[in-house]
N, CA, C and O atoms as CSV, one atom per row, in Angstrom:
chain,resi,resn,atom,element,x,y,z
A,1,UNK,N,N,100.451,129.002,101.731
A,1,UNK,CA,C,99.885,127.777,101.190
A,1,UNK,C,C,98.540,127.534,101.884
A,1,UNK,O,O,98.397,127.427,103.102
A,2,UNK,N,N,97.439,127.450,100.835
A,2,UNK,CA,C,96.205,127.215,101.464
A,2,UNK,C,C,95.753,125.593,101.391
A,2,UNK,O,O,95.581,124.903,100.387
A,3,UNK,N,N,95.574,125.106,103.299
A,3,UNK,CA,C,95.537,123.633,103.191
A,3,UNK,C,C,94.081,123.254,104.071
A,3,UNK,O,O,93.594,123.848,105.033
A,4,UNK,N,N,93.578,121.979,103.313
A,4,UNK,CA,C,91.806,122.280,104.042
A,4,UNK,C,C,92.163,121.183,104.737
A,4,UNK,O,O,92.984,120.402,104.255
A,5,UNK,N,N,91.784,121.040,105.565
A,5,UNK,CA,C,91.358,119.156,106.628
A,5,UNK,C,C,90.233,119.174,106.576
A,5,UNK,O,O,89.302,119.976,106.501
A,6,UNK,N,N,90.571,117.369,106.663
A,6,UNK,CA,C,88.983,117.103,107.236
A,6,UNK,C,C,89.105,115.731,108.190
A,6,UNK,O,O,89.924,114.884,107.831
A,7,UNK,N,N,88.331,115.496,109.371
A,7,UNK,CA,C,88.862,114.994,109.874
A,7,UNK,C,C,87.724,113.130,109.667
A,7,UNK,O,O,86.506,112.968,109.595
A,8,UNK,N,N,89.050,111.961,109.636
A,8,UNK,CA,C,88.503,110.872,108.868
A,8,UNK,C,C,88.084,109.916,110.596
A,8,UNK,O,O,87.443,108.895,110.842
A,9,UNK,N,N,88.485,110.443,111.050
A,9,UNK,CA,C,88.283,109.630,112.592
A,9,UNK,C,C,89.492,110.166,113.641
A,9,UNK,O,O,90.632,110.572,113.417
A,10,UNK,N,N,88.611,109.956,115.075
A,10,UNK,CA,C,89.430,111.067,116.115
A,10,UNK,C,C,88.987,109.992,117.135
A,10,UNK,O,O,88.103,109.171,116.890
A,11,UNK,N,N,89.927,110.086,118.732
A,11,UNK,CA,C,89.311,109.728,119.790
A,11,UNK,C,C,90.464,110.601,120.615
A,11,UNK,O,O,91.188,111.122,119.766
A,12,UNK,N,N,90.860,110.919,121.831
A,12,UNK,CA,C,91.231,111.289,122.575
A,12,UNK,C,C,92.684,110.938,122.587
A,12,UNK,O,O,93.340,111.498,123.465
A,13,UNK,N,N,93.285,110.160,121.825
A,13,UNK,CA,C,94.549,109.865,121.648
A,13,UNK,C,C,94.904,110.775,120.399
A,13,UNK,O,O,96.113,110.983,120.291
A,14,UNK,N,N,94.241,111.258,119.603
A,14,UNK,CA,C,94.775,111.373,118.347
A,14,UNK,C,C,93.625,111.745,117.420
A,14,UNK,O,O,92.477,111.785,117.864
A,15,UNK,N,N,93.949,112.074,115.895
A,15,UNK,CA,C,92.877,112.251,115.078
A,15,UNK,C,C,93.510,112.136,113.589
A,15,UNK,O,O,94.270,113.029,113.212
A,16,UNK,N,N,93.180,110.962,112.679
A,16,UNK,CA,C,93.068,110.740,111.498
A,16,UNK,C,C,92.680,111.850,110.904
A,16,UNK,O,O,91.653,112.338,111.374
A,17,UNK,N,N,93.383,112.652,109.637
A,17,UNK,CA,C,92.962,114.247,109.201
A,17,UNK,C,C,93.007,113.378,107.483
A,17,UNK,O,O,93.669,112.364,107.259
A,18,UNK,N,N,92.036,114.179,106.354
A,18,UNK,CA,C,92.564,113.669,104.960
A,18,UNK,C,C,92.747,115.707,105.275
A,18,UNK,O,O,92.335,116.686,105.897
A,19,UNK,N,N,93.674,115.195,104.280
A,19,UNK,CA,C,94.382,117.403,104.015
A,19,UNK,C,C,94.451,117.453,102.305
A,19,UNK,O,O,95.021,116.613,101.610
A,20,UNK,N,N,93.860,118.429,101.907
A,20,UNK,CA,C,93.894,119.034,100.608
A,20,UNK,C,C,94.860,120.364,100.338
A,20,UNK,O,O,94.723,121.347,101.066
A,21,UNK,N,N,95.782,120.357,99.330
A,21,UNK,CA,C,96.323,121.105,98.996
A,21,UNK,C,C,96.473,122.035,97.793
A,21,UNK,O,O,97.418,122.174,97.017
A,22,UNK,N,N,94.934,122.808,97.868
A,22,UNK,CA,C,94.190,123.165,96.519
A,22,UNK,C,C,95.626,123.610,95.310
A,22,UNK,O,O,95.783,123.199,94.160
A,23,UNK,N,N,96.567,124.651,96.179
A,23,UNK,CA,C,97.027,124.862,95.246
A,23,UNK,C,C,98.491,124.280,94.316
A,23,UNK,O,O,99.177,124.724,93.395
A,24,UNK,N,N,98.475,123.031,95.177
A,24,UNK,CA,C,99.478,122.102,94.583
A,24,UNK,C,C,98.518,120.705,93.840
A,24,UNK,O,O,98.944,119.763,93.171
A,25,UNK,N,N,97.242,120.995,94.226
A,25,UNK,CA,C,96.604,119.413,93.676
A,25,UNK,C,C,97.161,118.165,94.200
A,25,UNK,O,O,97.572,117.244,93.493
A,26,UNK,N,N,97.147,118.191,95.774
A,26,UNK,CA,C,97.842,117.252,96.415
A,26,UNK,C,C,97.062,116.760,97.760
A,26,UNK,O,O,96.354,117.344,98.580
A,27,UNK,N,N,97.449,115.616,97.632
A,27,UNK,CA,C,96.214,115.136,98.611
A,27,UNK,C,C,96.451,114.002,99.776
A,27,UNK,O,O,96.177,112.843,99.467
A,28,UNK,N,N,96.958,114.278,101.137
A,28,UNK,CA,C,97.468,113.924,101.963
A,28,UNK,C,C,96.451,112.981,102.910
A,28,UNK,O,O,95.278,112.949,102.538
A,29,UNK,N,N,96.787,112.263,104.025
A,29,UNK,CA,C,96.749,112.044,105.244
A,29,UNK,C,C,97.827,111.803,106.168
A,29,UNK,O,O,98.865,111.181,105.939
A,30,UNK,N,N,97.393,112.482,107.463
A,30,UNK,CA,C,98.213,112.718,108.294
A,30,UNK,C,C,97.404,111.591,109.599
A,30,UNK,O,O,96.400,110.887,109.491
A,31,UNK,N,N,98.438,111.831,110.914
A,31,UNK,CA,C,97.844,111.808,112.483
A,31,UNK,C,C,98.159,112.391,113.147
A,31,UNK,O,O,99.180,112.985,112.797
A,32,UNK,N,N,97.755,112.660,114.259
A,32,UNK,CA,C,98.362,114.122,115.258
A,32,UNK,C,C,97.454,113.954,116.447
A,32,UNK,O,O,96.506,113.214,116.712
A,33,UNK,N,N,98.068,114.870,117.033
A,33,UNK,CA,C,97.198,114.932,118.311
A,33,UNK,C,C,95.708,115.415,118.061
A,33,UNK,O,O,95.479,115.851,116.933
A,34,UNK,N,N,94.742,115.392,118.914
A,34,UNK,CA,C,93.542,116.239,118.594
A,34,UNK,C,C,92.806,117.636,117.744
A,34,UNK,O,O,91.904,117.959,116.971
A,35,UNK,N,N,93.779,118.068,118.430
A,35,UNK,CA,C,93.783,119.591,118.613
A,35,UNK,C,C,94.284,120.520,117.910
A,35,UNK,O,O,93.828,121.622,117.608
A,36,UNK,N,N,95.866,119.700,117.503
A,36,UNK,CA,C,96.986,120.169,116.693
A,36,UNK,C,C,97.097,120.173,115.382
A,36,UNK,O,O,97.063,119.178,114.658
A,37,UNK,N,N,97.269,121.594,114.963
A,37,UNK,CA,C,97.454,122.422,113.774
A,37,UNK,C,C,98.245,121.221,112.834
A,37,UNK,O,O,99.041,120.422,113.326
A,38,UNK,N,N,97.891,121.252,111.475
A,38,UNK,CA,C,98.487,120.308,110.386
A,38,UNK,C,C,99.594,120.137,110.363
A,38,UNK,O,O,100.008,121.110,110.993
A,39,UNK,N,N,100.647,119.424,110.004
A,39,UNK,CA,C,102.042,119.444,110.112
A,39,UNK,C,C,102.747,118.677,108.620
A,39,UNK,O,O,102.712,117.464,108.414
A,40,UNK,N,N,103.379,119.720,107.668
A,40,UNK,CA,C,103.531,118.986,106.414
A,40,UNK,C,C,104.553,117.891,106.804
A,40,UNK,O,O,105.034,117.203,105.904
A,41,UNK,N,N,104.989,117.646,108.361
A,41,UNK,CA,C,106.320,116.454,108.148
A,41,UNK,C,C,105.710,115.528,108.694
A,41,UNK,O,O,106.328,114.531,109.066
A,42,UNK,N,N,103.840,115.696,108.933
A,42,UNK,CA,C,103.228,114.382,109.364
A,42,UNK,C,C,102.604,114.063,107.870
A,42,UNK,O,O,101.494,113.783,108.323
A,43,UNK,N,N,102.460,113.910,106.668
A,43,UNK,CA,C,101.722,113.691,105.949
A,43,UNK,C,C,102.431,112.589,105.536
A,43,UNK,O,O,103.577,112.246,105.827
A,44,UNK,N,N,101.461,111.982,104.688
A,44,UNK,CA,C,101.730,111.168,104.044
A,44,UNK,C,C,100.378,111.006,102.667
A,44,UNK,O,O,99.182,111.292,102.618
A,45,UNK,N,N,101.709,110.194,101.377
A,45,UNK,CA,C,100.569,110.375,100.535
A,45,UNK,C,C,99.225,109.351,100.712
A,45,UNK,O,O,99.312,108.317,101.374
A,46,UNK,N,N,98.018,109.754,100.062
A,46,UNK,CA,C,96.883,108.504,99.869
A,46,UNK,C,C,97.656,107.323,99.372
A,46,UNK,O,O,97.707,106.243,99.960
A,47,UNK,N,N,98.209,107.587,98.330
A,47,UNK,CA,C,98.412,105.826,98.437
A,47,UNK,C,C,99.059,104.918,99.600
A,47,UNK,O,O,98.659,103.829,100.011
A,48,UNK,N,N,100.238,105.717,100.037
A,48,UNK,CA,C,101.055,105.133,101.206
A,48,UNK,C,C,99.932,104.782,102.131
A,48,UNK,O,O,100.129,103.713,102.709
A,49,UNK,N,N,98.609,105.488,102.485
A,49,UNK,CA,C,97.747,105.605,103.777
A,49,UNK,C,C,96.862,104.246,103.184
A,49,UNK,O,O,96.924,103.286,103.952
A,50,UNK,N,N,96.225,104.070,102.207
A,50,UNK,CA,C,95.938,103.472,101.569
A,50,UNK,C,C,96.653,101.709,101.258
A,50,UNK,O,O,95.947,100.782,100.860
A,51,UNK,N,N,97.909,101.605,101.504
A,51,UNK,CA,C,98.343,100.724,100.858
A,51,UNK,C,C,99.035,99.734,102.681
A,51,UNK,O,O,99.627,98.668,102.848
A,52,UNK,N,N,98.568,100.736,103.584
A,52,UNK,CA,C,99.557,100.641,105.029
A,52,UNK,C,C,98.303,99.366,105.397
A,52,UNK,O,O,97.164,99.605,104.994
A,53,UNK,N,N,98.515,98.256,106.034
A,53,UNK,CA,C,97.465,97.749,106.965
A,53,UNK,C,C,96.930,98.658,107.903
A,53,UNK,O,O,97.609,99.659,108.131
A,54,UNK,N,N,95.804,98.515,108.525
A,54,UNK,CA,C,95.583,99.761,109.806
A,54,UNK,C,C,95.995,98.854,111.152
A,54,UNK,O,O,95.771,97.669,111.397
A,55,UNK,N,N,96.746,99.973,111.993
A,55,UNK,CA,C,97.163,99.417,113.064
A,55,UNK,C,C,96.177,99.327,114.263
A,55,UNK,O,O,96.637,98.820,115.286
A,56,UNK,N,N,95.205,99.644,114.277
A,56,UNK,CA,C,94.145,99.551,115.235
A,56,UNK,C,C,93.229,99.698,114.645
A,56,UNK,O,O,93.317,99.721,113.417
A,57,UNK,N,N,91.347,99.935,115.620
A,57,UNK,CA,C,90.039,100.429,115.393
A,57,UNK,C,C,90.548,101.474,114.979
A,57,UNK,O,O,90.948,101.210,113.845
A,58,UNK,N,N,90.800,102.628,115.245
A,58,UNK,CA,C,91.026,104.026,115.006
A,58,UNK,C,C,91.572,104.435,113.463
A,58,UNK,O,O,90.982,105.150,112.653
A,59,UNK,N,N,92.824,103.795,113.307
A,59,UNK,CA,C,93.263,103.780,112.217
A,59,UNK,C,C,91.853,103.013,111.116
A,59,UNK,O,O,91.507,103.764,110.204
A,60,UNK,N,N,91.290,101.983,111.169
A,60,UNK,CA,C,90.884,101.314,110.381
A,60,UNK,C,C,89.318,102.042,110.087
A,60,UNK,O,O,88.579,101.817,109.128
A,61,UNK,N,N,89.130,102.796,111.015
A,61,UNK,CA,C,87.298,103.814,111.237
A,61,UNK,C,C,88.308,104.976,110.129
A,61,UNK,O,O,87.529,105.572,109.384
A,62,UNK,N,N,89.706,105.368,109.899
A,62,UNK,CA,C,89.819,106.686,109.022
A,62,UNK,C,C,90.050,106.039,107.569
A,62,UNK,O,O,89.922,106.586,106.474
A,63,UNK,N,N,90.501,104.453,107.928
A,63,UNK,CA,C,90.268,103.857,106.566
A,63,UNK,C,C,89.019,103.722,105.642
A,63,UNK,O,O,89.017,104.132,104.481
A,64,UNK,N,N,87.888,103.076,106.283
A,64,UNK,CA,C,86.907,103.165,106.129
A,64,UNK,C,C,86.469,104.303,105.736
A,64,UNK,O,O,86.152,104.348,104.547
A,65,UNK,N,N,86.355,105.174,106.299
A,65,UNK,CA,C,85.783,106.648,106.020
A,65,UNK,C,C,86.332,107.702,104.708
A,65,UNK,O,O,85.837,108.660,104.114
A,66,UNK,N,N,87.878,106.800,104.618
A,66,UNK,CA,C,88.230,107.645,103.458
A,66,UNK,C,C,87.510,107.039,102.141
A,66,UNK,O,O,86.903,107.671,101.277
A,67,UNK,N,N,87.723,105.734,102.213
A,67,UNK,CA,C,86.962,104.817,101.472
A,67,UNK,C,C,85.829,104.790,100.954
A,67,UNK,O,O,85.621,104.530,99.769
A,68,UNK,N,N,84.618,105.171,102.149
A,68,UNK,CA,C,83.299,105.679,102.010
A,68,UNK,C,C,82.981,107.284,100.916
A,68,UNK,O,O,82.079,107.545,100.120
A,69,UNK,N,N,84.137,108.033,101.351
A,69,UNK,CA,C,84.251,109.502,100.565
A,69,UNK,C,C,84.658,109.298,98.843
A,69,UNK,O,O,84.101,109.758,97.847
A,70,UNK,N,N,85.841,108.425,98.980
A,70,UNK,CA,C,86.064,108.008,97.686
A,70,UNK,C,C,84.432,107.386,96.727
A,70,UNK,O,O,84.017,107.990,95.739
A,71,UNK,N,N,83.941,106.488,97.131
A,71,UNK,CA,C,83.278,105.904,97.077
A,71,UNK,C,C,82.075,107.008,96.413
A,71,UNK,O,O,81.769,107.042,95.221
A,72,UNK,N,N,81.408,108.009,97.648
A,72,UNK,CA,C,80.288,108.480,97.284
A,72,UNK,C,C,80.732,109.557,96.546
A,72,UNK,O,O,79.715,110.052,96.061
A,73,UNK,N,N,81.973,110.370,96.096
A,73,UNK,CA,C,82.657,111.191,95.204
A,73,UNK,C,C,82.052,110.565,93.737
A,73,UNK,O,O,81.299,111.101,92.924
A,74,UNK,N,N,82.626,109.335,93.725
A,74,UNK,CA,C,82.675,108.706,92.461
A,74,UNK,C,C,81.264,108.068,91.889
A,74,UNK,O,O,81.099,107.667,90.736
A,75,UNK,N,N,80.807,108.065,92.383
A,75,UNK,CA,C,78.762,107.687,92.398
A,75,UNK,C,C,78.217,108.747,92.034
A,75,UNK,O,O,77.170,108.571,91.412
A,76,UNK,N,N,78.651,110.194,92.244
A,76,UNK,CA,C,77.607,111.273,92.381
A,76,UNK,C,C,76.633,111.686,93.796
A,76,UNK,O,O,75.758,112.552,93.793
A,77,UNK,N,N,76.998,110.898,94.892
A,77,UNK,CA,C,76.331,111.816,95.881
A,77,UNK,C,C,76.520,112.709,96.866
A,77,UNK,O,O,75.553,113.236,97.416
């Protein structure tokens, strides 16, 4: 299974990932440690990530950022 990250916000505790799953057309966010390789039993879907309050700055900088991507996707830039 080929899966892309990208990462929506990180600090030393942890790192907000959005994950693409070209060949299922599926489209995740996860959290994890820094460093650490994707984990399909950390995902969760966009809407769930989307629909969660953010529990801190950290969480709320990968909100934002997914937001911002959505955003300039759908504009054209």
């Amino acid at each position: 299974m080929t899966v892309l990250a990208y990462s929506l916000a990180h600090d030393n505790r942890g790192s907000w990932r959005l994950i693409f799953v070209p060949d299922e057309l599926h489209l995740y966010v996860e959290f994890g440690p820094p460093d650490a390789d994707t984990d399909p039993v950390d995902w969760m879907s966009v809407d769930d990530f989307l629909a969660r309050r953010p529990s801190g700055a950290l969480h709320k900088n990968a909100l934002d950022r997914l937001i911002s991507l959505i955003c300039q996707a759908m504009s054209g830039r």
